[in-house]
MARGUDREN-534327 format. One record per residue: residue in three letters; x, y negated, z negated of N, C-alpha, C in turn. Coordinates in steps of 0.1 Angstrom, whole numbers, padded with zeros to 4 digits, always signed. Layout:
<vofis>
ALAXYZXYZXYZ...
</vofis>
This chain:
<vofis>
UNK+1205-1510-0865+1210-1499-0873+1199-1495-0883UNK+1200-1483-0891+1186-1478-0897+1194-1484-0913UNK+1186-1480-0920+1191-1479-0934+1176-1472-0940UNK+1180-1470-0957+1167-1465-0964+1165-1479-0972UNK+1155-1479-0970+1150-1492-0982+1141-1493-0992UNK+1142-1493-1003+1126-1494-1013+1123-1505-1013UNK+1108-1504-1013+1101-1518-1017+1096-1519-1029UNK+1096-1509-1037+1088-1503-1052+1094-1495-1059UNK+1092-1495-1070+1101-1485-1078+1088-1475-1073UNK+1094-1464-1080+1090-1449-1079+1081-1448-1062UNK+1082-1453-1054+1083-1453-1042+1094-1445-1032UNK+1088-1435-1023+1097-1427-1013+1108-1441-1005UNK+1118-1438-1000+1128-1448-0996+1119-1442-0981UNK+1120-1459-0974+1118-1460-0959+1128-1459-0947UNK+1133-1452-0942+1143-1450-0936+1138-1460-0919UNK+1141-1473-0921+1141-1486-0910+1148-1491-0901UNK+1143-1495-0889+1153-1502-0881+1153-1514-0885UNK+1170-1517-0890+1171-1532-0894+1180-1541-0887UNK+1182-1551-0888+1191-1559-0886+1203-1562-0890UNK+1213-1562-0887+1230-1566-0895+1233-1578-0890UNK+1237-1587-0901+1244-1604-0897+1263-1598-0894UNK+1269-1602-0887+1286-1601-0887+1290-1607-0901UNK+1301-1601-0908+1309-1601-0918+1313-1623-0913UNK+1310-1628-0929+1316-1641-0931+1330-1637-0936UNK+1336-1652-0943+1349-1651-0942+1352-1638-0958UNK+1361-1633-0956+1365-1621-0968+1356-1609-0969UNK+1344-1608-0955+1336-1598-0958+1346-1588-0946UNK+1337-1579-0944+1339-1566-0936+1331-1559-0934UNK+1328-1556-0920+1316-1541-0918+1320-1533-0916UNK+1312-1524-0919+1320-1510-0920+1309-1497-0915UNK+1312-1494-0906+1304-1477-0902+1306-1467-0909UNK+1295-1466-0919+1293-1456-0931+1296-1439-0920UNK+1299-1433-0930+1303-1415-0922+1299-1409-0935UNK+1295-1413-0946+1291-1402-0956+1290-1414-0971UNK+1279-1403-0978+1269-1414-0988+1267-1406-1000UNK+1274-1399-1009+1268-1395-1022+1252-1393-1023UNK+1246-1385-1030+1229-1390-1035+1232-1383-1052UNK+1234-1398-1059+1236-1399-1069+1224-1404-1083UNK+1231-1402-1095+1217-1405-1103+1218-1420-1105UNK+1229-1425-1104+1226-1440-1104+1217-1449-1095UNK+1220-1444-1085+1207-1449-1076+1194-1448-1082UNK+1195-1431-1083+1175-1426-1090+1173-1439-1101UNK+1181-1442-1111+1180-1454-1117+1175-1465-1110UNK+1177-1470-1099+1171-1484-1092+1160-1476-1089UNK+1156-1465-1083+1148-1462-1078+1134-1463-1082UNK+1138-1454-1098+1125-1454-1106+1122-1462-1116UNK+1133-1476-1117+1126-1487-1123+1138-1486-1138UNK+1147-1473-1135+1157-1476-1151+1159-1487-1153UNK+1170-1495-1138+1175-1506-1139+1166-1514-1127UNK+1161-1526-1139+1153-1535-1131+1165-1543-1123UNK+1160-1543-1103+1169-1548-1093+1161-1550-1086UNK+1170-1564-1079+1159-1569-1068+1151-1559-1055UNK+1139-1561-1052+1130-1559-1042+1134-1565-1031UNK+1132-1561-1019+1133-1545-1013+1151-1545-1016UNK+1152-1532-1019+1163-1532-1017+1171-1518-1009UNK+1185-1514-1008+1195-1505-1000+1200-1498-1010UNK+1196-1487-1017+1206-1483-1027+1214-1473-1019UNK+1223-1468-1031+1234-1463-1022+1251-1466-1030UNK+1257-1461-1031+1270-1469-1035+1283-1459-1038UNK+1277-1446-1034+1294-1437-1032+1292-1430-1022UNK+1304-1438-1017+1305-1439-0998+1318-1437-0994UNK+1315-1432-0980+1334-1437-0973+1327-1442-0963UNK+1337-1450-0950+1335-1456-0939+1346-1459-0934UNK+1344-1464-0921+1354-1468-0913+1349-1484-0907UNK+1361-1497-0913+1361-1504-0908+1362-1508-0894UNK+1348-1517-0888+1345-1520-0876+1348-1534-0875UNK+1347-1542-0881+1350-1559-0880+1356-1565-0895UNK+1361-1575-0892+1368-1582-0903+1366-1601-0902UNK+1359-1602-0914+1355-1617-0910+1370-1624-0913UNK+1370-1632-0916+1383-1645-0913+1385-1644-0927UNK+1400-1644-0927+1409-1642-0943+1409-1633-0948UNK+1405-1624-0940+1409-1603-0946+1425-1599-0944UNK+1429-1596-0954+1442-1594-0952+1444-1580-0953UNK+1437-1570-0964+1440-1558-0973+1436-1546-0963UNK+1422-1549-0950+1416-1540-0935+1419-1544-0934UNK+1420-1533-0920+1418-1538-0901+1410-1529-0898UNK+1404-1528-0883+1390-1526-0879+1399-1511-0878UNK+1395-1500-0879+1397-1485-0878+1405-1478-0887UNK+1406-1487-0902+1411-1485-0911+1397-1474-0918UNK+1401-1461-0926+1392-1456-0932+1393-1459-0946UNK+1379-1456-0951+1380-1465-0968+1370-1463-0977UNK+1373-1462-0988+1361-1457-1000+1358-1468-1002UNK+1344-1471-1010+1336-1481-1013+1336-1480-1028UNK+1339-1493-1032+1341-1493-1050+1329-1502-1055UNK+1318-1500-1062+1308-1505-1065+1311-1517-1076UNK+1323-1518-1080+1326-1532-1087+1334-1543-1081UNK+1332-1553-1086+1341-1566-1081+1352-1566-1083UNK+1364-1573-1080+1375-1571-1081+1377-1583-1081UNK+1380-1595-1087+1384-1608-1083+1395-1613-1082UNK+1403-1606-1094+1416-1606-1095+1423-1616-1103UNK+1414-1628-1110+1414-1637-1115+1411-1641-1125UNK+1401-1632-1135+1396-1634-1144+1405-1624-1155UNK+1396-1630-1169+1407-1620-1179+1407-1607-1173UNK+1397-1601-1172+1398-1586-1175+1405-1579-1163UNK+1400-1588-1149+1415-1581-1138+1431-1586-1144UNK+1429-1599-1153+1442-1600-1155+1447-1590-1163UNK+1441-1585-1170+1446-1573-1181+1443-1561-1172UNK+1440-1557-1158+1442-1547-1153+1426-1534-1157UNK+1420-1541-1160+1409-1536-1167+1393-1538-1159UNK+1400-1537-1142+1388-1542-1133+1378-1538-1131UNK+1374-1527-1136+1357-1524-1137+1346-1533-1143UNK+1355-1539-1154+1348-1551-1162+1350-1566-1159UNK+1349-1567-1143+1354-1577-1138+1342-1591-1143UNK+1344-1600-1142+1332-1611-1144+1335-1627-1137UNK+1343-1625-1129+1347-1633-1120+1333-1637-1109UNK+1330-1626-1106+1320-1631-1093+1304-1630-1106UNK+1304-1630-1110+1292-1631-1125+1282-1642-1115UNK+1285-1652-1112+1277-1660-1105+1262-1660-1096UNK+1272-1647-1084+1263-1644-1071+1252-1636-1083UNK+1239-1634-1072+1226-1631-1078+1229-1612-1070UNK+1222-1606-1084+1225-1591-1079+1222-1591-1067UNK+1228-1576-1060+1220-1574-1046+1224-1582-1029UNK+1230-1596-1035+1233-1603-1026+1247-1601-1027UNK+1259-1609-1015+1267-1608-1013+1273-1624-1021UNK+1289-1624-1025+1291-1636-1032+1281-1649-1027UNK+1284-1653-1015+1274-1666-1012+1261-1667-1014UNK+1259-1654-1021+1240-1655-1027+1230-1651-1015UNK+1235-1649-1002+1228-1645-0988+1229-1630-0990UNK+1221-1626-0980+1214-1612-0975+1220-1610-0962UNK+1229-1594-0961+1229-1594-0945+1220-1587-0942UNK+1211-1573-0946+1206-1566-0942+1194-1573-0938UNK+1188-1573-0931+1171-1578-0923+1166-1570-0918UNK+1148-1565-0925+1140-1561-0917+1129-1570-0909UNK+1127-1573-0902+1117-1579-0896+1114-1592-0903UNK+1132-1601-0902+1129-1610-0911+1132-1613-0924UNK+1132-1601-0927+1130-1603-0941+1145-1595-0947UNK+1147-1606-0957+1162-1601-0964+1163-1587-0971UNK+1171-1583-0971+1171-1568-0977+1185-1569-0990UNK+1182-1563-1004+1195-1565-1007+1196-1553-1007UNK+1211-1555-1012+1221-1540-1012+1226-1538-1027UNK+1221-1525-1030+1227-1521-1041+1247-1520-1043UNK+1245-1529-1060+1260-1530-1060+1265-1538-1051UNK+1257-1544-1044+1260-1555-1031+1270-1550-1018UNK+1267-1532-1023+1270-1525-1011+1255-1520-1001UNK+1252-1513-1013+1241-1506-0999+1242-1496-0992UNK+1250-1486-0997+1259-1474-0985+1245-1464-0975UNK+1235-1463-0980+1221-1458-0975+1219-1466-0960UNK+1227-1469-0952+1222-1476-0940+1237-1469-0929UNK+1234-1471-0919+1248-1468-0913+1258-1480-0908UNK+1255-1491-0910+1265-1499-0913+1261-1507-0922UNK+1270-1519-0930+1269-1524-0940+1280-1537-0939UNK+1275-1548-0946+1287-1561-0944+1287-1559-0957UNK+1301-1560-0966+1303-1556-0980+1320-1570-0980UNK+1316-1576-0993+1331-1578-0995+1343-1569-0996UNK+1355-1579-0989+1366-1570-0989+1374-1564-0996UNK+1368-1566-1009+1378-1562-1023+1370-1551-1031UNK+1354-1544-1023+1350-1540-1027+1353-1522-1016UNK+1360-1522-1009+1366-1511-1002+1379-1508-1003UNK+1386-1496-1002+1398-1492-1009+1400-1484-0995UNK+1413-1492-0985+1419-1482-0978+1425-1467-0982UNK+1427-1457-0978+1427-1441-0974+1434-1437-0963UNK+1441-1426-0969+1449-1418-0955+1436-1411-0946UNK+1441-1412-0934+1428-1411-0921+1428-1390-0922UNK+1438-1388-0928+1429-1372-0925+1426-1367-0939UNK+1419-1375-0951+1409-1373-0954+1392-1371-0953UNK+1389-1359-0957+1375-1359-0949+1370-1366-0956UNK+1355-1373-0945+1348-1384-0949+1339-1379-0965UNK+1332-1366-0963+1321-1363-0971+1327-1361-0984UNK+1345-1353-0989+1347-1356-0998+1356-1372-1003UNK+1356-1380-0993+1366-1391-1002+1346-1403-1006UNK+1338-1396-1000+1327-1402-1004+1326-1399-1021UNK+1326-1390-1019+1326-1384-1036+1336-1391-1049UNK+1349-1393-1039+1357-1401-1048+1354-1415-1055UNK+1345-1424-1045+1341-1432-1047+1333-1437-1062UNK+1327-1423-1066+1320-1425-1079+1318-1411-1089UNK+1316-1401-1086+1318-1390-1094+1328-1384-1098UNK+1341-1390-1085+1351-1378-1089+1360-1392-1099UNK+1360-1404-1091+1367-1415-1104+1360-1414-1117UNK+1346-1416-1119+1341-1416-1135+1346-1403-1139UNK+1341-1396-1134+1345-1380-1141+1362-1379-1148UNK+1370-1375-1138+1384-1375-1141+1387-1383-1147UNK+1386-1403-1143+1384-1409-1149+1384-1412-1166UNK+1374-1407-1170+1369-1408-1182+1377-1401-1189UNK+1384-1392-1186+1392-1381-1193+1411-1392-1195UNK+1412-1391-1182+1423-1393-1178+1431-1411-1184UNK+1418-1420-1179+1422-1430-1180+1416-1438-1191UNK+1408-1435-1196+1402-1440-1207+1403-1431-1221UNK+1399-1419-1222+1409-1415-1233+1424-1406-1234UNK+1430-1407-1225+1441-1403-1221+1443-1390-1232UNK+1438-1382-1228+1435-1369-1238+1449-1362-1236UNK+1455-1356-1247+1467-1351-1254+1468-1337-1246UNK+1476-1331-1240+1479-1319-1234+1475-1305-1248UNK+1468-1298-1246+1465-1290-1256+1451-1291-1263UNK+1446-1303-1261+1435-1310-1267+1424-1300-1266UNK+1412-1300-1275+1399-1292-1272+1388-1303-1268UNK+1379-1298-1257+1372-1305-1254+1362-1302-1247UNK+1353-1310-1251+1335-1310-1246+1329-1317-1233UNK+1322-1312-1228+1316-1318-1219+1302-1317-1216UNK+1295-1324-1219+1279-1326-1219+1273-1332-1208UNK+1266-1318-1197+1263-1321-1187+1271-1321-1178UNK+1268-1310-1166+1277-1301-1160+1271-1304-1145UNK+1264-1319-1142+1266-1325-1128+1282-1327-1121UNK+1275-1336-1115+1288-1344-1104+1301-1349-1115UNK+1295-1359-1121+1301-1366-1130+1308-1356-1143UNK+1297-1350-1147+1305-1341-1157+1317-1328-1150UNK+1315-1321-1141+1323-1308-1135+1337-1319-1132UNK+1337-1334-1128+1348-1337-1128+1354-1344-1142UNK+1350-1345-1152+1353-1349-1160+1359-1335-1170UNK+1357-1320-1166+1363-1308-1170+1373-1308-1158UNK+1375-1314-1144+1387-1309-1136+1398-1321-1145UNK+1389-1333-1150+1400-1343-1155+1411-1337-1167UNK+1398-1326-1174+1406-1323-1185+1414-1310-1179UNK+1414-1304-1172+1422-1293-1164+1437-1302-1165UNK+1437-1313-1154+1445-1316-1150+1454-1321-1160UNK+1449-1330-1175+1457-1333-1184+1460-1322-1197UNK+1459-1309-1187+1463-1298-1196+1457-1297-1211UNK+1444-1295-1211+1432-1295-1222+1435-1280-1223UNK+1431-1279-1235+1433-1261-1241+1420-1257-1239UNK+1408-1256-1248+1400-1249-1244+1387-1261-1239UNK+1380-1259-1230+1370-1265-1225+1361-1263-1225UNK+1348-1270-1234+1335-1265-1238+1326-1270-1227UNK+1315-1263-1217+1309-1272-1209+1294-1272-1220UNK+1286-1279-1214+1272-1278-1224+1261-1281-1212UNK+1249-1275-1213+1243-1280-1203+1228-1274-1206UNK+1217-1276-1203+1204-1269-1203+1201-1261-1192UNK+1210-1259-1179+1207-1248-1166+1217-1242-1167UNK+1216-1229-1161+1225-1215-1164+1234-1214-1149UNK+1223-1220-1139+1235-1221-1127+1245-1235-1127UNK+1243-1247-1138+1255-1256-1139+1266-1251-1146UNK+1261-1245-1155+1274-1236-1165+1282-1228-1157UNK+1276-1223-1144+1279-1209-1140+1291-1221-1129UNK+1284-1231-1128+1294-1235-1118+1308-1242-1124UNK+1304-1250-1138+1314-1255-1147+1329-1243-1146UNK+1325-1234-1149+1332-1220-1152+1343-1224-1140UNK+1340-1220-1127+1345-1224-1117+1353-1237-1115UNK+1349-1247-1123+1355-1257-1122+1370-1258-1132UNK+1371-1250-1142+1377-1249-1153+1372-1249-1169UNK+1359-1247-1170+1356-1247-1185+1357-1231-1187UNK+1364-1234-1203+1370-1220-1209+1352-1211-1218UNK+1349-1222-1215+1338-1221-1224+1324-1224-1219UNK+1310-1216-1225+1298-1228-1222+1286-1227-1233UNK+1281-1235-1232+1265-1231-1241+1253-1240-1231UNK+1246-1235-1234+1234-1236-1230+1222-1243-1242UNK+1220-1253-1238+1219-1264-1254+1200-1258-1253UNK+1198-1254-1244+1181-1254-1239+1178-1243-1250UNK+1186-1232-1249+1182-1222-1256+1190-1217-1272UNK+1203-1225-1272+1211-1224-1283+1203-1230-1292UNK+1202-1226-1305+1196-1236-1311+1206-1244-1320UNK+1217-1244-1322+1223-1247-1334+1243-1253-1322UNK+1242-1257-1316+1253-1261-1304+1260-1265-1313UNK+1259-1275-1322+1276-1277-1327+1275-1269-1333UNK+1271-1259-1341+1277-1247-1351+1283-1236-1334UNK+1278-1238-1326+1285-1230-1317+1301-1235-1313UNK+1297-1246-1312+1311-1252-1305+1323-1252-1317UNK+1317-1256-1330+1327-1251-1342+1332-1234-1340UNK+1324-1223-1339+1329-1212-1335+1340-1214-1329UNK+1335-1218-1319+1347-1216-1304+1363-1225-1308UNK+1360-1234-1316+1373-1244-1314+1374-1241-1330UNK+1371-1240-1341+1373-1241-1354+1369-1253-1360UNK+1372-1263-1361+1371-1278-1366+1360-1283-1355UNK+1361-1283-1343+1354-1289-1334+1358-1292-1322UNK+1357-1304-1317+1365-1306-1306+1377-1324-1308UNK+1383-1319-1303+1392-1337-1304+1383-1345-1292UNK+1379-1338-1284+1374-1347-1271+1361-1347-1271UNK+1350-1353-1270+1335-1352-1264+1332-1363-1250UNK+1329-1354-1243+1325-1366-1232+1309-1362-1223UNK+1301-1372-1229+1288-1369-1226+1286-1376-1210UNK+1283-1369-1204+1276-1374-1193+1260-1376-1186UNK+1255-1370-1199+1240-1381-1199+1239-1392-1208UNK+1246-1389-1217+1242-1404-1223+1224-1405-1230UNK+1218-1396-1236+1204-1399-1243+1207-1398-1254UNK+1197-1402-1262+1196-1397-1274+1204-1380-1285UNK+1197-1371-1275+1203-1360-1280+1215-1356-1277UNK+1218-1361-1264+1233-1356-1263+1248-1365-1269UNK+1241-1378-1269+1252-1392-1281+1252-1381-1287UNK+1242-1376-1298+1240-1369-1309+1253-1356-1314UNK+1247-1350-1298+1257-1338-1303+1271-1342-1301UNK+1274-1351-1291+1287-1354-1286+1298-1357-1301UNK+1287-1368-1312+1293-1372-1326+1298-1356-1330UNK+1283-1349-1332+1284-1338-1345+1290-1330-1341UNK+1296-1324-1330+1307-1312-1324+1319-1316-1328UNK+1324-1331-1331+1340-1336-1328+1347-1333-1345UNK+1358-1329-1340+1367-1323-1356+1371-1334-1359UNK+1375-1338-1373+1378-1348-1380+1390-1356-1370UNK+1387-1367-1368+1399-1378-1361+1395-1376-1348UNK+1384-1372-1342+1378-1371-1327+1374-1381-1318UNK+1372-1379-1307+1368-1390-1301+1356-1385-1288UNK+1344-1394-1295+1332-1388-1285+1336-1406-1272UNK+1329-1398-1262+1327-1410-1249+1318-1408-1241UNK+1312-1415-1243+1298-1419-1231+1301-1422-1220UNK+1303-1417-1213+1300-1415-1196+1289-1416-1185UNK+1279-1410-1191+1269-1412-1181+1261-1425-1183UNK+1253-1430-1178+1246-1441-1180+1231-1440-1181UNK+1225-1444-1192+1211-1441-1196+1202-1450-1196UNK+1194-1451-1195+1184-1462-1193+1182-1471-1203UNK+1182-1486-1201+1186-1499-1209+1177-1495-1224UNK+1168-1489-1223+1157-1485-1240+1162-1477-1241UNK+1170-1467-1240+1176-1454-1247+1187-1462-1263UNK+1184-1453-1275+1191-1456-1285+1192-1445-1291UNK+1213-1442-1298+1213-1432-1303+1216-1437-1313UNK+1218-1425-1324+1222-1427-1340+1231-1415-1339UNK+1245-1424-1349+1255-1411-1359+1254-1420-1376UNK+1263-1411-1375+1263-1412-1393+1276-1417-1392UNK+1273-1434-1400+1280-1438-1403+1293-1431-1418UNK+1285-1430-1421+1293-1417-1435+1303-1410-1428UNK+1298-1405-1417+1312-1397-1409+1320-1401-1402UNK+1317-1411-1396+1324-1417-1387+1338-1423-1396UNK+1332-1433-1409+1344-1430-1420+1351-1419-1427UNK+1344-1410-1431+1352-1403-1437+1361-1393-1433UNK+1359-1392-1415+1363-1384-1407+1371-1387-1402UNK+1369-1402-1396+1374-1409-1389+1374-1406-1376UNK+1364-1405-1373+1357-1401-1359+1353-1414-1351UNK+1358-1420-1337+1353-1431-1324+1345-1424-1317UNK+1337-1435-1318+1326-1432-1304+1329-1449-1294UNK+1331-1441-1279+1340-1456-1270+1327-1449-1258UNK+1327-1461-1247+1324-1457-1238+1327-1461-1227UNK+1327-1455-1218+1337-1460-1200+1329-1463-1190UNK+1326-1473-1184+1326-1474-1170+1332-1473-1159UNK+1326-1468-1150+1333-1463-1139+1347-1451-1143UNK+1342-1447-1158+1358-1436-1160+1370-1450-1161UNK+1369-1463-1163+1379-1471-1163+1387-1474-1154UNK+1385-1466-1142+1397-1465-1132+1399-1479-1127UNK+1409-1479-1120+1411-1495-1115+1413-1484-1097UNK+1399-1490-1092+1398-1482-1079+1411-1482-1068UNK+1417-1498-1066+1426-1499-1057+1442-1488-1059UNK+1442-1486-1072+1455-1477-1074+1449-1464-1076UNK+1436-1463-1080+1434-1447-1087+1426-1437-1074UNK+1419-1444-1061+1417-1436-1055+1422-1430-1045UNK+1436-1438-1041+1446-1430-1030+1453-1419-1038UNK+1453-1421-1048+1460-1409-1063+1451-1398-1061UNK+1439-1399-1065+1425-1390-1061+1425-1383-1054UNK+1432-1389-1042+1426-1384-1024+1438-1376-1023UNK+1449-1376-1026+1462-1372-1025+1460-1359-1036UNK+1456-1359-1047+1454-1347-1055+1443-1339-1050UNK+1435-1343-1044+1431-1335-1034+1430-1327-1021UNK+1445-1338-1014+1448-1328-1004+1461-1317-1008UNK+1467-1324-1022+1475-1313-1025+1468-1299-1031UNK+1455-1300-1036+1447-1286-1040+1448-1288-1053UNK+1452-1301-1059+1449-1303-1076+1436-1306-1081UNK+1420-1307-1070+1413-1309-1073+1405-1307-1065UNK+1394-1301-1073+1384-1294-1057+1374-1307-1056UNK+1371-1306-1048+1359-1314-1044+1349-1308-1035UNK+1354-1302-1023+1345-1290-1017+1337-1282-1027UNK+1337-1281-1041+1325-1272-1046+1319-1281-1051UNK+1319-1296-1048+1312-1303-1054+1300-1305-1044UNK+1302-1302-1030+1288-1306-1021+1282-1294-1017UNK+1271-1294-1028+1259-1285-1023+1255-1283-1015UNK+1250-1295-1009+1243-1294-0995+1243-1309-0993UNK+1245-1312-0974+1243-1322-0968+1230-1329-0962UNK+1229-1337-0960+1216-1344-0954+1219-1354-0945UNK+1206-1354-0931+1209-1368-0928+1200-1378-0934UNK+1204-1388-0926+1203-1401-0935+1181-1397-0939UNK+1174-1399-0926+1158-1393-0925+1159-1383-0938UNK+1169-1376-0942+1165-1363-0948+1166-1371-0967UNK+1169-1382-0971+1175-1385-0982+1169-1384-0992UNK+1151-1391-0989+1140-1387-0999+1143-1370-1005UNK+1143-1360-0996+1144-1344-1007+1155-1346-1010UNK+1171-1355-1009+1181-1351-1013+1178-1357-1030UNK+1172-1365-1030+1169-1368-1042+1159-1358-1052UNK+1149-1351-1045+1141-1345-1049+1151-1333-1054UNK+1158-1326-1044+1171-1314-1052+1176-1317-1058UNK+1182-1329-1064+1193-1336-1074+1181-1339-1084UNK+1173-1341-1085+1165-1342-1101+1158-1329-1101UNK+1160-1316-1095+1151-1304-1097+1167-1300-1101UNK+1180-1300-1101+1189-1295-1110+1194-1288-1102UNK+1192-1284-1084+1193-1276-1076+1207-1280-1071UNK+1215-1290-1071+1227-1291-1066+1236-1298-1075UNK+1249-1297-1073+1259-1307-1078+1262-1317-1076UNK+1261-1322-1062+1265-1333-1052+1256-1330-1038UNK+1249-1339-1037+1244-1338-1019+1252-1350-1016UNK+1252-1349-1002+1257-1359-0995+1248-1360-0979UNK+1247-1378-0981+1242-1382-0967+1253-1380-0955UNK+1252-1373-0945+1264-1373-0935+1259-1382-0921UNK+1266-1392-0919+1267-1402-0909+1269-1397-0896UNK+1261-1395-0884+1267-1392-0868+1280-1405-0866
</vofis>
């Protein structure tokens, strides 16, 4: 089977004929049909997050189960299924408290590898890991079984890929981490994948007015579409929270940044009306550091929290997802720009850092 591989940061991904080992006991392979090209990857890519060499990035996916090693209970082989980029152990505090994104149960295994510390992927010998210890950039993959979430079969593949990580963090973040009040005003910084669903999140939990924020004029133009009542343009505004005060009066009750740098922590604080709550969402490179004013944070009483993964607990939150999408509560179709195959993935990355799409997706023969 092929996959893409880096052997270097800031290196083009090698699209290889490799090898696959059969699923051991609790694993599962799975025939990838569609692959996100997301910014978390660009992070392994260009060296954000130091990860082992060579490796498979990749990690918001669907597929269809092909084999099941010994002691799989949750597949069966032609089961279709999203791919959840965290552990799930089920055992430790934080699954005990239902809070499985922050799993630390499997803490042990070495990134990249699978629990027993092995490699299935092989080029010419040589071990390959998989990002997230998935790897979805290949057309099959042996992944533990607690890291896939069965799906109804007439979901399409290219959007339940998306559910996998943009449309859970996004909505997510709104929904299940600050469980935002019906009426609420709210911000949204950065009008990608991650963000346009973190404005359908606030749609859905009946948010009053919706501020999107962004430095390109065709993400705004697309936010609008998505449900934002509102937009600014941070590139050319010069003064964004005195704007966003305009629009809402006090501010906003909600901020939810989805870059996560320096300047946007920043504005996410200074927009929010007294008693607010800013959230970091996107994820920024390990040396990024913001500053608020402590002064305000007391006298306002203003939280700053932040979510991974949007908090979701994937095994309950993404048949909910897939289901509010085939009922029409949530677009996803305007979320894929444009498609690629797997050969094509290097430019899909190149359009996703030129600002040219919202979502590409790898599509699987």
């Amino acid at each position: 089977m092929k996959a893409a591989v880096l052997f270097k940061p800031n290196e083009p991904l090698q699209v290889l004929d490799c090898e696959l080992d059969p699923p051991k006991a609790l694993e599962v392979r799975v025939k990838m049909k569609a692959a996100g090209v997301c910014q978390s990857d660009w992070h392994v890519m260009n060296g954000d997050w130091p990860s082992p060499m060579p490796i498979v990035p990749g990690h918001e996916a669907a597929g269809e189960i092909l084999e099941c090693g010994a002691g799989v209970t949750t597949v069966k082989p032609g089961d279709h299924v999203i791919f959840s980029f965290r552990p799930h152990c089920g055992r430790c505090r934080y699954c005990s408290q239902g809070r499985t994104v922050l799993c630390i149960g499997r803490s042990g295994s070495p990134p990249g590898a699978l629990y027993d510390g092995t490699l299935r992927i092989k080029h010419k010998g040589q071990g390959i890991n998989q990002m997230a210890r998935i790897g979805t950039f290949a057309e099959e993959v042996v992944v533990p079984e607690e890291m896939v979430v069965p799906i109804r079969k007439d979901m399409p593949w290219a959007q339940a890929a998306l559910v996998g990580c943009c449309v859970a963090t996004g909505v997510g973040a709104v929904t299940r981490h600050a469980k935002i009040e019906a009426g609420s005003t709210v911000l949204v910084i950065g009008c990608g994948g991650v963000g346009l669903n973190a404005i359908q999140g606030a749609v859905l939990s009946g948010a009053g007015k919706i501020v999107a924020a962004d430095i390109l004029d065709n993400k705004l133009e697309m936010a609008r579409t998505f449900g934002a009542t509102h937009t600014i343009n941070t590139a050319t505004d010069n003064d964004p929270v005195k704007k966003v005060k305009e629009i809402t009066g006090l501010g906003v009750d909600y901020s939810f940044d989805a870059v996560s740098n320096d300047r946007t922590q920043a504005l996410a604080f200074d927009a929010l009306a007294p008693g607010g709550h800013a959230v970091a969402v996107g994820i920024s490179a390990a040396t990024v550091r913001a500053s608020y004013s402590p002064f305000m944070m007391v006298f306002a009483e203003k939280t700053v929290s932040g979510t991974f993964y949007g908090s979701v607990r994937p095994d309950l939150d993404f048949p909910v997802l897939v289901d509010h999408y085939m009922n029409k509560r949530l677009n996803i179709d305007g979320l894929i720009s444009r498609t690629y195959k797997l050969s094509e993935i290097n430019d899909g990355f190149k359009r996703m850092m030129a600002g040219e799409v919202a979502r590409g997706v790898v599509v699987f023969d």
